[in-house]
Every structure is written in structure tokens, then in C-alpha cells.
C-alpha positions as CSV (number, residue, x, y, z in Angstrom):
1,X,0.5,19.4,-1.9
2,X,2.7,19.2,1.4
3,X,0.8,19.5,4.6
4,X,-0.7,22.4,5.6
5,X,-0.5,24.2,9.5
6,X,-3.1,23.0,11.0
7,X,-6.1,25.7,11.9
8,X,-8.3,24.0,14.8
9,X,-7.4,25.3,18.7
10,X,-4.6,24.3,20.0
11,X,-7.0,22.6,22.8
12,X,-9.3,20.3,20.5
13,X,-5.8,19.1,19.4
14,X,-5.0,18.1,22.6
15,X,-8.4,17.0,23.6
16,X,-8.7,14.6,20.3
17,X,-5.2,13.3,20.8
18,X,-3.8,10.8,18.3
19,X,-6.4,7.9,19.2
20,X,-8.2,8.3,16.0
21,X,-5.3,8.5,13.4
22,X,-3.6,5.3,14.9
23,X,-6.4,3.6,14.8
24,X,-7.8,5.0,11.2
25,X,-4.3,4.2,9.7
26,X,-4.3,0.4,12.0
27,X,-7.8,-0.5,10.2
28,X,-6.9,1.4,6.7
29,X,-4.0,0.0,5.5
30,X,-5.2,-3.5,5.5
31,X,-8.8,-2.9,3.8
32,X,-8.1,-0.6,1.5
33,X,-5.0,-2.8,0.3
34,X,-6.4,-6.2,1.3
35,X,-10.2,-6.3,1.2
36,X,-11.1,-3.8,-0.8
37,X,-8.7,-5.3,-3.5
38,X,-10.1,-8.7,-2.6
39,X,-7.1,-9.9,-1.3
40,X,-8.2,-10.7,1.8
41,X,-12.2,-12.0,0.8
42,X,-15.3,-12.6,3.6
43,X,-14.4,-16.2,3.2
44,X,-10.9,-15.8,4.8
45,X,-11.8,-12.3,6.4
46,X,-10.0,-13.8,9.7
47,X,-6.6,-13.1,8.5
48,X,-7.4,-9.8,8.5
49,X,-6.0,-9.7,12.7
50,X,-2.5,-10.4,11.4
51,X,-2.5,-7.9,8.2
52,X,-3.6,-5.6,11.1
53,X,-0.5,-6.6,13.1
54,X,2.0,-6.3,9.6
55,X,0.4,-3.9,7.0
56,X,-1.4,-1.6,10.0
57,X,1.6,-1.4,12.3
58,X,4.2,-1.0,9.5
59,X,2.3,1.9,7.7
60,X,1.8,3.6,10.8
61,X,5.8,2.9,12.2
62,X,6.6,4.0,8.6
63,X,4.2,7.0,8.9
64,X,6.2,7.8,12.3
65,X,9.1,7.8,11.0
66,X,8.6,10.2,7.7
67,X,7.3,12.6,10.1
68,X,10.3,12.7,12.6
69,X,12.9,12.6,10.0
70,X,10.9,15.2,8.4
71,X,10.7,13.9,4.9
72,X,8.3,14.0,2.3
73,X,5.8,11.5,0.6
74,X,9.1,9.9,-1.5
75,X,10.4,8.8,1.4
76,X,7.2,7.6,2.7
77,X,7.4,5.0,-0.7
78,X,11.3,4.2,-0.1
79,X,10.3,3.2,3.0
80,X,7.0,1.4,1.9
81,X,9.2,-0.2,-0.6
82,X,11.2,-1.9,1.8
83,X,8.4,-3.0,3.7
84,X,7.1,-4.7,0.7
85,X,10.9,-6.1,-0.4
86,X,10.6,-7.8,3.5
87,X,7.1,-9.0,3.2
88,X,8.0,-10.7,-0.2
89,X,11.6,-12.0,0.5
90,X,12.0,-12.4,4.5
91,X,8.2,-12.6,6.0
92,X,5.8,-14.6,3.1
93,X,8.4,-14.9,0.8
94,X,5.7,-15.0,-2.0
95,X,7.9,-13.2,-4.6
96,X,10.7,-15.9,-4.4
97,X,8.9,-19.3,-3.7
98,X,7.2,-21.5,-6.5
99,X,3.6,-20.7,-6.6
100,X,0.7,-22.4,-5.3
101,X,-1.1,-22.1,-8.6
102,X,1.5,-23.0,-11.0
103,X,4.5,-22.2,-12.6
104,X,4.7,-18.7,-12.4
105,X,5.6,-16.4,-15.5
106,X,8.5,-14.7,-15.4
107,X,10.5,-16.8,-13.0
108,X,14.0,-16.8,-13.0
109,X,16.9,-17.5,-11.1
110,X,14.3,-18.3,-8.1
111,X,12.6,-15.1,-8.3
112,X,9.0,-14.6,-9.7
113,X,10.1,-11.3,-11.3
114,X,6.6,-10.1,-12.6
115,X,4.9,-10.7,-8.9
116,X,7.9,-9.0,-7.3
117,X,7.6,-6.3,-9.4
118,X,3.7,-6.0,-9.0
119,X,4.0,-6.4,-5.7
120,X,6.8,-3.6,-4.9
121,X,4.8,-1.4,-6.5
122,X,1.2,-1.9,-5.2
123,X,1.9,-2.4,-1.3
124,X,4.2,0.7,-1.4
125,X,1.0,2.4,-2.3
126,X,-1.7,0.6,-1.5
127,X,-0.5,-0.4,1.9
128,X,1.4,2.6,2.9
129,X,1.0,6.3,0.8
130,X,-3.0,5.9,0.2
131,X,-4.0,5.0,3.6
132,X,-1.7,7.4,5.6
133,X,-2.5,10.5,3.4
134,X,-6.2,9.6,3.8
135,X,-5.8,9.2,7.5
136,X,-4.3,13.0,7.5
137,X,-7.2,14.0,5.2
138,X,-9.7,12.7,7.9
139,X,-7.5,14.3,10.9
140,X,-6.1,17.4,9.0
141,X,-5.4,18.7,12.8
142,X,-3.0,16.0,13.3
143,X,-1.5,15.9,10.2
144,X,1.9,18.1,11.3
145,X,2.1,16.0,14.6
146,X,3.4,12.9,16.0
147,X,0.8,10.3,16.4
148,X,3.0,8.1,18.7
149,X,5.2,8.5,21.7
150,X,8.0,6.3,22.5
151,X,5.7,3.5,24.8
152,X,3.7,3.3,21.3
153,X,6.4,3.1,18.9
154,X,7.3,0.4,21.0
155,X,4.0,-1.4,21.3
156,X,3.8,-0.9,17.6
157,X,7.3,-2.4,16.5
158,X,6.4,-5.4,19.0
159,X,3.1,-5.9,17.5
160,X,4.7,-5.6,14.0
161,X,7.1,-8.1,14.7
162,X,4.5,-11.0,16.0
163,X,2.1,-10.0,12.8
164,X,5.5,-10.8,10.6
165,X,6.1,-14.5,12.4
166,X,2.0,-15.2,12.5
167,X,2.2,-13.9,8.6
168,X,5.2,-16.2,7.9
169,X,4.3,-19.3,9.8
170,X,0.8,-19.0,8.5
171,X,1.7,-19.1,4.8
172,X,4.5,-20.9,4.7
173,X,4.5,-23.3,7.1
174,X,0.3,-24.1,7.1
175,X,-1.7,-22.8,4.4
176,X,1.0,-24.3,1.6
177,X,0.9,-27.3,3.4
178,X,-2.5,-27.8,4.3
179,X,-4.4,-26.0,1.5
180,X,-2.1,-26.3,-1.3
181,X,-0.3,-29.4,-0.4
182,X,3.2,-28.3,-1.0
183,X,5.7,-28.9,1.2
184,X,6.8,-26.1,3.4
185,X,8.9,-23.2,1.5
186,X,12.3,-22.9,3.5
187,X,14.5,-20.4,1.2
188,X,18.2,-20.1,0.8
189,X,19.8,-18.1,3.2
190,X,22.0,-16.1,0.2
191,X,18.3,-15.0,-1.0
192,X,17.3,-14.0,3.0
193,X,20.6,-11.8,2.7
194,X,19.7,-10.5,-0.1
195,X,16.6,-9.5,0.9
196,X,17.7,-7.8,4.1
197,X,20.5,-5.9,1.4
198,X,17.6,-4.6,0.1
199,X,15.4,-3.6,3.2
200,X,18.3,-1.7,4.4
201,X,18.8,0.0,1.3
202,X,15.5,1.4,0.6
203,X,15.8,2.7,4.6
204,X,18.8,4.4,4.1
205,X,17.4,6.2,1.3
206,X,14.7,7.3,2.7
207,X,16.4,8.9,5.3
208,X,18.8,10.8,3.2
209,X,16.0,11.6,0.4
210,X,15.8,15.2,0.5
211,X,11.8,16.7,0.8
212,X,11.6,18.6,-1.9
213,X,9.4,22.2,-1.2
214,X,6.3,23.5,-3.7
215,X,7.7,24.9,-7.0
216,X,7.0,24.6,-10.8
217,X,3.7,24.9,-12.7
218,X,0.7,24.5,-11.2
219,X,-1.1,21.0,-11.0
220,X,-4.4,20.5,-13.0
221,X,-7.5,20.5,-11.8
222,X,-8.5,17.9,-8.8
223,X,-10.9,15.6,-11.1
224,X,-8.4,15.7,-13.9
225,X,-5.3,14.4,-11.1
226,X,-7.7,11.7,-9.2
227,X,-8.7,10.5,-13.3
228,X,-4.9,10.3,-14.5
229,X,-4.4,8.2,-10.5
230,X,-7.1,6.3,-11.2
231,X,-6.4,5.1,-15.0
232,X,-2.7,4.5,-14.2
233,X,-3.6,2.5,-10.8
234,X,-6.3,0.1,-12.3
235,X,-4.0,-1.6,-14.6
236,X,-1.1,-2.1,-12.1
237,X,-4.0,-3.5,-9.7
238,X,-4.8,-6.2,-12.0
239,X,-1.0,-6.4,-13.2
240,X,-0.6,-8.9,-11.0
241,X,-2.8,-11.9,-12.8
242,X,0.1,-11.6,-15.7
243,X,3.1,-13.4,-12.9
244,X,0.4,-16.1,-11.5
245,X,0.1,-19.7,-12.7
246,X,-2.6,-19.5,-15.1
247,X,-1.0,-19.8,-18.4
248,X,-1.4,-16.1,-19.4
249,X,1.7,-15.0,-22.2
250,X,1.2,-11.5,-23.4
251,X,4.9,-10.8,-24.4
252,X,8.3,-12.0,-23.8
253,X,9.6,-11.5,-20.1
254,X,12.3,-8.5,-20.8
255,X,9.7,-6.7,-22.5
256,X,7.0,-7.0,-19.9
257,X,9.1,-6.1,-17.2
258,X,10.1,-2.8,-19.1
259,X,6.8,-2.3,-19.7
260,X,5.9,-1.9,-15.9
261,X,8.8,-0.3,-15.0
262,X,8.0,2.7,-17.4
263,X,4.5,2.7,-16.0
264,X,5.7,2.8,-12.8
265,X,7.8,5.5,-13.5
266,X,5.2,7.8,-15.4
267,X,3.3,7.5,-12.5
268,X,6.1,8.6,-9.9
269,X,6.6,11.7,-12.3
270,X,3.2,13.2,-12.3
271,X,2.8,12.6,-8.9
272,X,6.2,13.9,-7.8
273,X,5.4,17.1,-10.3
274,X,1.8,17.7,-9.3
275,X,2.3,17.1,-5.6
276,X,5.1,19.9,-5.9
277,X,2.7,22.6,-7.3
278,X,2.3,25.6,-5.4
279,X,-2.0,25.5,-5.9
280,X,-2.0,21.7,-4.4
281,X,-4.4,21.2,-1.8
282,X,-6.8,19.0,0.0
283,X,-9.0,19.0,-3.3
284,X,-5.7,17.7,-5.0
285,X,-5.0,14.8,-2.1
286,X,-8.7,13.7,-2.0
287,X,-8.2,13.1,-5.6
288,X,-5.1,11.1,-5.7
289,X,-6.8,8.8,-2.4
290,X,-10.2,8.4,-4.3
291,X,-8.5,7.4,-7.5
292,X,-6.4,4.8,-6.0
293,X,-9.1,3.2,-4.2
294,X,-10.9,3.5,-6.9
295,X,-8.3,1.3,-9.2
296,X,-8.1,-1.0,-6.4
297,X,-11.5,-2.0,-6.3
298,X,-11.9,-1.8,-10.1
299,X,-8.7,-3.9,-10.4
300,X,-9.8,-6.5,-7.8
301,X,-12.7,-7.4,-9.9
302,X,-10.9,-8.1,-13.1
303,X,-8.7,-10.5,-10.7
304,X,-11.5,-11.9,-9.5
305,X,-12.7,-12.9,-13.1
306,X,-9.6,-14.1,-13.8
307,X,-8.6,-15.7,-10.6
308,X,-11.9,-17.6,-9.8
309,X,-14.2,-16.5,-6.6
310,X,-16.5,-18.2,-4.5
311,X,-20.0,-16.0,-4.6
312,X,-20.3,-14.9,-1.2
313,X,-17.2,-13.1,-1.8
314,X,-18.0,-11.5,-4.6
315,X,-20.9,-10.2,-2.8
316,X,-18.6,-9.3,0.0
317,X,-16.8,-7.4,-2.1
318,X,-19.1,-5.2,-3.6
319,X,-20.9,-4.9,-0.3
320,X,-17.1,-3.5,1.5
321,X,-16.3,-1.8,-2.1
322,X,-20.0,0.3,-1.9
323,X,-19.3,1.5,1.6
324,X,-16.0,2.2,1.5
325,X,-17.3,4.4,-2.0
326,X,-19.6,5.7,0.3
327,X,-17.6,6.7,3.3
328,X,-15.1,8.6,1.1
329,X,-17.9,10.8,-0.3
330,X,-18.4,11.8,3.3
331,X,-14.8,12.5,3.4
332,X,-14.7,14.7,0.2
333,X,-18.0,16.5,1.7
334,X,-15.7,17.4,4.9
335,X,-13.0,18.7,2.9
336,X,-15.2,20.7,0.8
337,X,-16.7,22.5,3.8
338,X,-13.2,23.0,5.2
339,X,-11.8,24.6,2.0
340,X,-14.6,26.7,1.5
């Protein structure tokens, strides 16, 4: 499933511009991840300006980047991985300081293992690889082209960089403080470096990741890929109510972290083997996007069950859930024209 050529005229190319994918991938990557999920609920929906500013810019810097390096969607998650590893270590530090809610399962040596590992895993797909592929579904004619020059790359890695501080100072300085009442969460600068060890890593990867061309077997059919996406992605959505506060022991830490490391890696397999078959195409992608989202939303509910929720958001939920639902039928009406 690597990108096609585009088809359209050269000139509605250039008459569209790249308006509509910055944009698209801007609003994207913080409601699908964040308010879909339930993350981010209508009670709080005002924090969604700064995910804007962090998740929106760094999917679409991120996005930039895969595309002038010209690497593949593995890179892409390298490099979505490190933006997780910064949001979790250097920007909210959630994955290393004691949690609001309680002691957290699975922390040791300072570092909430079980979140970290949820979270590694769900914002390098739910924040990066599902909203940027389904910004190329929606522009297919951009899809081979760069959506920024260098006055917007700029504008974007500025705009990233004030979403990180508001991010940080908003979490760790104020709502810990003023909602929680916990003193502000200053970490050991040994863990910061670590944490930049780590960001740096996963770039360096990515950039020397080769982008591996369509071979193999073919991939099964669309409905069967988006299913597989879909039952793999719910339970990693919800994975995250096991490293909260709330007193929930399934099995002893090694085991659970093994556990999701496995899953995690299943899932990298078939998509690294069906993305590489020569008959993948926009049917294949649609699936892939619509069974994430899918598990998102399915996987937000079960953490709101578990997590507690004020009505109006669970009304806010299924309202945004519903339409989103909606809008990506649209979407897979589109691409159904376009293939036939």
C-alpha cells in the first residue's frame, strides 16, 4: 500500500494547494487521538488549542519530514515514537511522575512502565500514522507532495514548541496543583537526559530506516485488514486503565509488560506484511484508518466505564464519535468512486 502517482491535472494541484492537508492533519491528529478517544471530553474541550499546537504540528512536522527523507510509514512510527517518548518524559512527563489518581501499577524505578508503554504505542498511532494516512486518503492529489515550504515548516516548529511549554506548564505546573492538589512535578535531570537519549534515537532511526518497496503475498481482503486493525487496536485503547491508580492487578508486572510487547509486535508484523503487498490499495488504507478509529472510540468507552465520566461527556462523546462514523463513510464513498 505505498502511495500511488497522483491522477488529477497538474493545474487543480496547484489550484488546491496544500491549504487543506495542513489543516485536515492540524484538526485530525488531536480528535481522532484526543476526543474521539475521550481524552480530551466537552467538559475540558478547551485544551484542545494546545493539543492543536503539540499533537497537530508534530504529526504534520513529522509527516514533512517522512516525505522529504523519502521514507516509508515505519519511519513515520520511529518518528511518532519519539514524539510520544518527548511528550511522556520532557513535555507532560506523565509516564515518569506519580499519578494524580493513585499509585500507579507497574511503577518502578520512577517510571510508570505499563502507561509508558501504552502510551508509546497509542500516540505513535493514534496521533501520527492514522491521521496522516487519512489526511492523504481525503487529498490523494497531494499525497506525493510537500505540504509545507520552508516559512511553514518554520511557523509549524515555532507553534510546536509554544504548544510543548503551554502543554507542560499546564499539567504540571497548574492542573496538578490546582485540581489534584499535588505539588508541582519537577523531574531529575538524569531522567530529562534520558529522555532526550531516547528522542534522538528513535530520529536517527527513522532517517536511516530503509522504505521497504511492494513484495510478498498479496494482503487479504479490505474488510478482513480493517477487522484484524480494529480487534488488535481496541484492546491496546483501553490498555491503558491496567497502569492507572485504580487498584486493577491482572498479572504480575514482567508478565504484563511481555504481554503488550508481543501485541504490539503482532500488530507491526501484519501491517508491515500487508502494507507491502503488491494488490494494496486505497480500499486496503481506508480499512486500516476506519479500524483504528474505530478501536479508539470503542476503547474510549470502556475507559470511560472504568475511569468515571461526567454525563455531558458521555453525550459528547457519542455525539463527536457518531459524526466522525459518519464523515468517514463519506470518505470510503469517495474512494470507492475513485477506484472504480
Amino acid at each position: 500500500m505505498e502511495p500511488q502517482i497522483a491522477t488529477r491535472p497538474a493545474r487543480t494541484q496547484r489550484a488546491q494547494g496544500p491549504i487543506g492537508p495542513v489543516f485536515t492533519v492540524l484538526l485530525l491528529a488531536p480528535i481522532l487521538s484526543e476526543v474521539l478517544y475521550g481524552g480530551t471530553r466537552l467538559s475540558t474541550i478547551f485544551v484542545l488549542v494546545p493539543e492543536i499546537l503539540t499533537w497537530g504540528c508534530g504529526a504534520l512536522l513529522i509527516r514533512e519530514c517522512v516525505h522529504a527523507w523519502g521514507k516509508g510509514w515505519v519511519s513515520m512510527l520511529s518518528l511518532g515514537m519519539a514524539l510520544a517518548v518527548a511528550e511522556e518524559w520532557l513535555i507532560q512527563q506523565t509516564s515518569i511522575a506519580p499519578f494524580v489518581a493513585g499509585p500507579a501499577y507497574g511503577r518502578v524505578w520512577g517510571v510508570n512502565w505499563i502507561y509508558f508503554l501504552w502510551a508509546v504505542g497509542y500516540q505513535s498511532v493514534w496521533v501520527v500514522l492514522v491521521p496522516v494516512q487519512l489526511t492523504e486518503l481525503v487529498f490523494p492529489e497531494r499525497r506525493n507532495s510537500a505540504w509545507l515550504k520552508r516559512r511553514g515548516r518554520i511557523i509549524a516548529a515555532i507553534a510546536f514548541v509554544l504548544g510543548c511549554r503551554a502543554a507542560w506548564y499546564g499539567w504540571t505546573q497548574r492542573a496538578r496543583v490546582k485540581i489534584f492538589h499535588m505539588p508541582p512535578y519537577s523531574p531529575p535531570m538524569f531522567y530529562l537526559g534520558i529522555g532526550a537519549a531516547m528522542v534522538v534515537a528513535l530520529i536517527l532511526i527513522a532517517y536511516a530506516l530503509p522504505n521497504r518497496r511492494s513484495e510478498g503475498p498479496d494482503a487479504p481482503p479490505a474488510r478482513l485488514v480493517g477487522t484484524a486493525f480494529f480487534l488488535l487496536g481496541a484492546p491496546w485503547a483501553a490498555f491503558v486503565i491496567l497502569g492507572w491508580g485504580t487498584g486493577i492487578r491482572v498479572a504480575p508486572l514482567g508478565i504484563v509488560l511481555t504481554a503488550g510487547v508481543l501485541w504490539a509486535a503482532i500488530t507491526f508484523f501484519l501491517a508491515w506484511r500487508w502494507t507491502s503487498a503488491p494488490n494494496g490499495n486505497d480500499q486496503h488504507r481506508f480499512a486500516v484508518v476506519f479500524g483504528g478509529v474505530l478501536a479508539c472510540s470503542i476503547g474510549g468507552f470502556v475507559v470511560f466505564r472504568v475511569g468515571g465520566a461526567l454525563p455531558i461527556d458521555w453525550i459528547g462523546k457519542a455525539v463527536f464519535d457518531s459524526a466522525a462514523l459518519g464523515w468517514l463513510m463519506a470518505v470510503r464513498r469517495n474512494i470507492s468512486r475513485s477506484t472504480a
